[in-house]
KOLTI-381499 format. One record per residue (C-alpha): residue number from 1; x, y, z; residue in one letter. Coordinates in steps of 0.1 Angstrom, whole numbers. Each point is the difference from the previous one (the first is absolute). Example, Ala and Ser with C-alpha at 12.3 -4.5 7.8 and 13.67 -1.06 7.14 Angstrom:
<site 1; <123; -45; 78>; 'A'>
<site 2; <14; 34; -7>; 'S'>
REM end
This chain:
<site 1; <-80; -203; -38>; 'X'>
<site 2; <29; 14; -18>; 'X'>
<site 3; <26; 17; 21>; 'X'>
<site 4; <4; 33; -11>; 'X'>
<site 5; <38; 2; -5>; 'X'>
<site 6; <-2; -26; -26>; 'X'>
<site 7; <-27; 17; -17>; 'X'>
<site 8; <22; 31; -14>; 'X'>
<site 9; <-26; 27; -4>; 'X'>
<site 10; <-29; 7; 22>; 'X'>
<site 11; <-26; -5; -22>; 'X'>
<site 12; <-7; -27; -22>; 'X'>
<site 13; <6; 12; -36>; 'X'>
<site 14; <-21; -26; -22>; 'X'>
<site 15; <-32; 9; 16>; 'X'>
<site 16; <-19; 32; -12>; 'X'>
<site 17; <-17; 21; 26>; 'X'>
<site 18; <-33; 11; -16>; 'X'>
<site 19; <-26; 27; 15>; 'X'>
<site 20; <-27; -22; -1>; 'X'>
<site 21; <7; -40; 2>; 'X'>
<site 22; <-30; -9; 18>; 'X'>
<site 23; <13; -1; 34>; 'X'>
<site 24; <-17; 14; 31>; 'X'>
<site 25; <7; 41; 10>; 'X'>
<site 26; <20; 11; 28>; 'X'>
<site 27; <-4; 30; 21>; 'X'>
<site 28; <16; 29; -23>; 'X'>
<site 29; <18; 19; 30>; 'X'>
<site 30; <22; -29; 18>; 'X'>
<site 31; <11; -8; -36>; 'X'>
<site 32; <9; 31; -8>; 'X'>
<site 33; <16; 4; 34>; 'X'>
<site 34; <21; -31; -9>; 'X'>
<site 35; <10; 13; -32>; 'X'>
<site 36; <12; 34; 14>; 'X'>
<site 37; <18; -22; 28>; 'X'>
<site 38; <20; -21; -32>; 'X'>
<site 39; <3; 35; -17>; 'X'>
<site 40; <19; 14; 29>; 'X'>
<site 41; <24; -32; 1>; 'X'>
<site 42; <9; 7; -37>; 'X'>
<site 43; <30; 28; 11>; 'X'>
<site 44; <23; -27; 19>; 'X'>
<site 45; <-15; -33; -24>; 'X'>
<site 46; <0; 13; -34>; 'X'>
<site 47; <-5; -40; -11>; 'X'>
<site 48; <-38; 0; 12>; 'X'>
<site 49; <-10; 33; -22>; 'X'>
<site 50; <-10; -18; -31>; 'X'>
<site 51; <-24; -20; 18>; 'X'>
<site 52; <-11; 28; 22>; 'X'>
<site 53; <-7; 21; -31>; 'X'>
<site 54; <-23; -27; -8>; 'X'>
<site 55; <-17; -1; 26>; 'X'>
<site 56; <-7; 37; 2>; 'X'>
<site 57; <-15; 0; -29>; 'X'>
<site 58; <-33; -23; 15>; 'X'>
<site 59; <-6; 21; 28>; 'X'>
<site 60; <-32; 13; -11>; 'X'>
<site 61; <-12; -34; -3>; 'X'>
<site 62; <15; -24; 23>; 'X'>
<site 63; <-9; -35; 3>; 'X'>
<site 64; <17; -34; 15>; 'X'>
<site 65; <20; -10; -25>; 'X'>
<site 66; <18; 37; 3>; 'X'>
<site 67; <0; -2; 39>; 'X'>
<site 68; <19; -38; -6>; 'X'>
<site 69; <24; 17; -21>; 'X'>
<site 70; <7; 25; 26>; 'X'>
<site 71; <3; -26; 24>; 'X'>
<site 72; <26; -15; -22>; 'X'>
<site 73; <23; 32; -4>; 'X'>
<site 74; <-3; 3; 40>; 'X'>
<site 75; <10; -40; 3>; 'X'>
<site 76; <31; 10; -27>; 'X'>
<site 77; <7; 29; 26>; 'X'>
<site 78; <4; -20; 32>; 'X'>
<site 79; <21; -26; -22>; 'X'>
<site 80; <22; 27; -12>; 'X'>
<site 81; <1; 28; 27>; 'X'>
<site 82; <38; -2; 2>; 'X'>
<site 83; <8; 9; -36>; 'X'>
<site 84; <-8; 36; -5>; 'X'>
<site 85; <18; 37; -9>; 'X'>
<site 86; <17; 5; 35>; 'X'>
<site 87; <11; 44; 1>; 'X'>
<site 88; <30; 3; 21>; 'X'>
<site 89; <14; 28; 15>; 'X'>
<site 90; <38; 13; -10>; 'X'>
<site 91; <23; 25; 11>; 'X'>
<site 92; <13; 11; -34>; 'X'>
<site 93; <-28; 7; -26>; 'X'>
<site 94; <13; 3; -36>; 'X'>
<site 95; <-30; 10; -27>; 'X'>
<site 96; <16; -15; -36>; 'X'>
<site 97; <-16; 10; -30>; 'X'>
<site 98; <4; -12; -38>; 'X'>
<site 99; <-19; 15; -30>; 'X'>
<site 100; <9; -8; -41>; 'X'>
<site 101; <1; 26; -21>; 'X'>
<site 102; <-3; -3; -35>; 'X'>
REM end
């Protein structure tokens, strides 16, 4: 299997996630439990929101080619866990703002 840093995005972007493709159902509630899990992960890795939109979008129908493409956002995850939007904490807080005006 491919290792997830080489792969550059966490879902594989030839391949067309369809509602119905013939594959068997999965239980409704631990996919959507899985998807709300990804959606909360968006905030500090903005790189897996595309795929996570996705995703969202076929949780009224869930089946296992979906729940493999979850897996493979959650596999991208653990290879990537270090790069993310890290919030630190400084003494001297300066708000900058910039507008055009024409």
């Amino acid at each position: 299997m491919e290792d997830c840093k080489a792969m550059g995005t966490p879902m594989n972007q030839k391949k067309k996630l369809l509602k119905e493709d013939g594959s068997a159902k999965v239980d409704e509630v631990e996919f959507r439990s899985l998807i709300g899990c990804l959606m909360y992960l968006i905030a500090t890795k903005p790189d897996i929101l595309n795929a996570v939109s996705i995703l969202s979008r076929l949780v009224h129908c869930p089946n296992q080619t979906h729940t493999r493409a979850a897996k493979r956002v959650i596999k991208y995850i653990k290879g990537t866990w270090n790069f993310g939007v890290k919030f630190l904490k400084h003494g001297e807080f300066k708000l900058t703002g910039f507008s055009k005006n024409d």
